[in-house]
C-alpha positions as CSV (number, residue, x, y, z in Angstrom):
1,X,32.3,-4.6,-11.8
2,X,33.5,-4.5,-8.2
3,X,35.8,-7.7,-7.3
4,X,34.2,-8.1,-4.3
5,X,30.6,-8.9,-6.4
6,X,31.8,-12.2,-7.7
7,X,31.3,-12.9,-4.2
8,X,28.6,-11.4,-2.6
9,X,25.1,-11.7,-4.6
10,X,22.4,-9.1,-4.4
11,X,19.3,-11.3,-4.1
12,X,16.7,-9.4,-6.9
13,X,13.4,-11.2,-7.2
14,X,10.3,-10.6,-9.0
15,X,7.6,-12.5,-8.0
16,X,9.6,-14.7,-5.8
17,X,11.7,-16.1,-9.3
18,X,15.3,-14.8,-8.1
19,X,17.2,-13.4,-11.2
20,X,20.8,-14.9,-11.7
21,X,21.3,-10.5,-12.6
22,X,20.4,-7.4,-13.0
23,X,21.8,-5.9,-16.6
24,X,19.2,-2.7,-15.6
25,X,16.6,-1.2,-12.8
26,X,15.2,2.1,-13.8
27,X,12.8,3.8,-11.1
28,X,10.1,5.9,-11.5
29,X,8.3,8.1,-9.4
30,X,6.0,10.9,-9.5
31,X,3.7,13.3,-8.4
32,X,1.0,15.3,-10.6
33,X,0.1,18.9,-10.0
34,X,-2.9,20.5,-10.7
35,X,-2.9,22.9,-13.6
36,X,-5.2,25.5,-12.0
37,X,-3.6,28.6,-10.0
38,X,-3.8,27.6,-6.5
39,X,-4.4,30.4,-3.5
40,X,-1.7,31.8,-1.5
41,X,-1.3,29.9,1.6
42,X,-3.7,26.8,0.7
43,X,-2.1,23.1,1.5
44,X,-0.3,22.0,-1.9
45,X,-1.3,18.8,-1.2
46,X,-4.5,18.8,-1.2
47,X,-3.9,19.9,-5.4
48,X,-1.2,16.7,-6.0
49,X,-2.2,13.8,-6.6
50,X,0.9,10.9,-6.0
51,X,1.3,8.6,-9.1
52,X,2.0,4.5,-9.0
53,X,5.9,4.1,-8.5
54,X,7.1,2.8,-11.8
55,X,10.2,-0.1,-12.4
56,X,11.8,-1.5,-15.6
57,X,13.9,-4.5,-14.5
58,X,16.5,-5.6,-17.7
59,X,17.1,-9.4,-16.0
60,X,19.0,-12.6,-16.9
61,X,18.1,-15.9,-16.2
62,X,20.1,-18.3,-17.5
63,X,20.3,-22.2,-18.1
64,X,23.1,-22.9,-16.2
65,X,22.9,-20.6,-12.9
66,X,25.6,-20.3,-10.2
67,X,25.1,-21.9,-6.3
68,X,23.3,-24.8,-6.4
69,X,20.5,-23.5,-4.7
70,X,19.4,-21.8,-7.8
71,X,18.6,-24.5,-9.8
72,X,15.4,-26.1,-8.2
73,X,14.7,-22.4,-7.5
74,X,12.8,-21.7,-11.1
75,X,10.5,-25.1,-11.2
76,X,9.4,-24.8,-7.6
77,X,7.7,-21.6,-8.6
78,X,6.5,-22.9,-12.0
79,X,5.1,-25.9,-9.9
80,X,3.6,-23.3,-7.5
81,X,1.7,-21.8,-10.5
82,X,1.1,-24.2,-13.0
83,X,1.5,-27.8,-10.6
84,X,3.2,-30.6,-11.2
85,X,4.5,-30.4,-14.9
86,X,5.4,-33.5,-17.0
87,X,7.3,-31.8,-19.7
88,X,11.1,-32.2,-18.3
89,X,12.4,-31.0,-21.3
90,X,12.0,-27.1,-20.6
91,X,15.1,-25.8,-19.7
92,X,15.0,-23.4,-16.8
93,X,15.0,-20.1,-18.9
94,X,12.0,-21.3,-20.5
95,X,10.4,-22.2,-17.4
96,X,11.0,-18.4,-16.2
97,X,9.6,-17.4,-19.5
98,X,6.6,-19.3,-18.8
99,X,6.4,-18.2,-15.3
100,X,6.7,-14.1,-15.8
101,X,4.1,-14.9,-18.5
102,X,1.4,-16.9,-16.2
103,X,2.3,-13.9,-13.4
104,X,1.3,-11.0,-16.0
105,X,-1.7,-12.5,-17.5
106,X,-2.9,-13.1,-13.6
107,X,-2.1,-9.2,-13.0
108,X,-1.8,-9.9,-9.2
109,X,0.1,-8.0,-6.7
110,X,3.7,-8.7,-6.6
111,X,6.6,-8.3,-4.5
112,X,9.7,-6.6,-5.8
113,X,13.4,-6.8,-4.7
114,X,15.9,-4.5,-6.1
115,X,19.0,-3.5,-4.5
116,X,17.9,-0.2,-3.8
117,X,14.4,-1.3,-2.0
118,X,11.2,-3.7,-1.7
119,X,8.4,-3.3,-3.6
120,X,5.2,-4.4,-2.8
121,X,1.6,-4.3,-4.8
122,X,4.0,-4.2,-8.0
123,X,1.8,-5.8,-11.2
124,X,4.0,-6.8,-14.4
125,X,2.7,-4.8,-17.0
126,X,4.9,-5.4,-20.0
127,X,6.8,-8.2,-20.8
128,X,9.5,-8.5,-23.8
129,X,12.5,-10.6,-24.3
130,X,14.6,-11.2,-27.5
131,X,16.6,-14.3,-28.7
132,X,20.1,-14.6,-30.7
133,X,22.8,-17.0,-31.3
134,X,24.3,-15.9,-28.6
135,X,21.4,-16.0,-26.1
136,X,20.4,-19.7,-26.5
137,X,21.4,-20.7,-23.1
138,X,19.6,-18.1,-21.5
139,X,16.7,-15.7,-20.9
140,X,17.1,-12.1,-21.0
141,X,13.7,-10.0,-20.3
142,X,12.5,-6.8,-19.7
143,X,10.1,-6.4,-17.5
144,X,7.9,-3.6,-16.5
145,X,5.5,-3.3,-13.4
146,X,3.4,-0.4,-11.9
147,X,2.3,-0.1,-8.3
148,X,-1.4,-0.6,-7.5
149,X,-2.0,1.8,-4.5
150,X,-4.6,0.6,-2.4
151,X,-7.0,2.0,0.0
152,X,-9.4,1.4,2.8
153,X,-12.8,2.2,2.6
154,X,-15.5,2.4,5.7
155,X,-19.2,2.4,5.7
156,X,-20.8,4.5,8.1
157,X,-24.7,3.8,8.9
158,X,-26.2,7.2,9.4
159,X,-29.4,8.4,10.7
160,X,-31.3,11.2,9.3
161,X,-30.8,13.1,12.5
162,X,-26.8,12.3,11.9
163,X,-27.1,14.2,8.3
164,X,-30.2,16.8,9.2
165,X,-29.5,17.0,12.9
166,X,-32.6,17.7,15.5
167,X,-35.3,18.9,13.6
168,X,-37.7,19.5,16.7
169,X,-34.6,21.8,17.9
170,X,-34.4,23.9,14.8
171,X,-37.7,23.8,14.0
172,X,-39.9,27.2,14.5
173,X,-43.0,26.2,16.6
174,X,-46.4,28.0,15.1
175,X,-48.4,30.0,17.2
176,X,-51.7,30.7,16.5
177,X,-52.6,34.2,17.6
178,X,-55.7,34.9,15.6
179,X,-57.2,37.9,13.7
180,X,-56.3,40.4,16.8
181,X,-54.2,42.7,14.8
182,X,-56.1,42.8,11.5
183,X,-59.6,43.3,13.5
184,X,-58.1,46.6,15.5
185,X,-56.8,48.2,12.2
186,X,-60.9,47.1,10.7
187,X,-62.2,48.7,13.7
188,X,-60.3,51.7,13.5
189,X,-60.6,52.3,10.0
190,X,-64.6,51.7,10.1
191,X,-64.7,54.5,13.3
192,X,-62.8,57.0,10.7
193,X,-65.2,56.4,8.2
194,X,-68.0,56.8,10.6
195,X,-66.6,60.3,11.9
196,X,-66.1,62.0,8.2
197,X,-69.6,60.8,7.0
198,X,-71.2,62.6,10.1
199,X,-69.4,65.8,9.5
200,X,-71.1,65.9,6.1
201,X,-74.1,66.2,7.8
């Protein structure tokens, strides 16, 4: 660890509960591609399809926190949560607990800060910590959360002219001409007839 780090804190929040530190930050990102063979010169992107950004936070949270700005920091946001709590024997680690717990079973969007960005729409999607003798004074959790992309939908009123267009434009107007052609073609065949009878006789 860098000297100057005992100094200078990297605030790293999930949720708004600051973390005391970072042990781990994994991020994941990814795009999927379609299988299918794609024709020469078509827009890839139109066949990928950008995945939720991925993070798995290893944090500590511990009993005894350094600056004292940390220490109300937990039970405002438990209070924020849960309200005004009674039970002032939690320790702050189990407060946190309690807190990344309520925030997962809610699955709402969350803000993330890591050191190398901000997150936003972020939902925790796993929780798991584990406990030894010499853990007792603090919390340490992994946490994993998953972006929710969200999108804008609009709803258009349309008219059937909008979707069909101007019928009486594209139409074909009807014409009624009669039996004109049909009756010259009768009259001429009937004079044909006439003329080969007469040379029988």
């Amino acid at each position: 660890m860098a000297f100057e780090n005992l100094f200078i804190r990297t605030k790293r929040s999930v949720g708004g509960i600051e973390l005391d530190s970072v042990l781990l930050e994994e991020h994941t990102g990814s795009v999927s591609l379609t299988k299918n063979p794609v024709e020469a010169g078509a827009d890839i992107t139109d066949h990928a399809i950008v995945q939720p950004d991925i993070i798995n936070i290893q944090g500590v949270i511990t009993d005894t926190p350094l600056g004292a700005a940390a220490i109300g920091q937990i039970i405002n946001t438990v209070t924020n949560l849960f309200g005004t709590s009674n039970d002032s024997n939690l320790t702050r680690s189990q407060q946190a607990y309690a807190a990344f717990i309520e925030l997962k079973n809610r699955a709402e969007p969350l803000e993330v800060e890591t050191k190398l960005k901000t997150y936003s729409n972020m939902v925790i999607t796993g929780v798991s910590t584990s406990q030894d003798k010499d853990s007792s004074r603090a919390l340490f959790i992994n946490l994993t959360l998953e972006e929710v992309i969200l999108t804008e939908s609009e709803t258009l009123n349309l008219t059937e002219s909008d979707v069909f267009g101007d019928v009486s434009k594209t139409a074909t107007s009807v014409v009624d001409k009669g039996k004109q052609q049909v009756n010259a073609v009768s009259e001429t065949v009937n004079s044909s007839i006439l003329n080969t009878i007469s040379g029988w006789f």
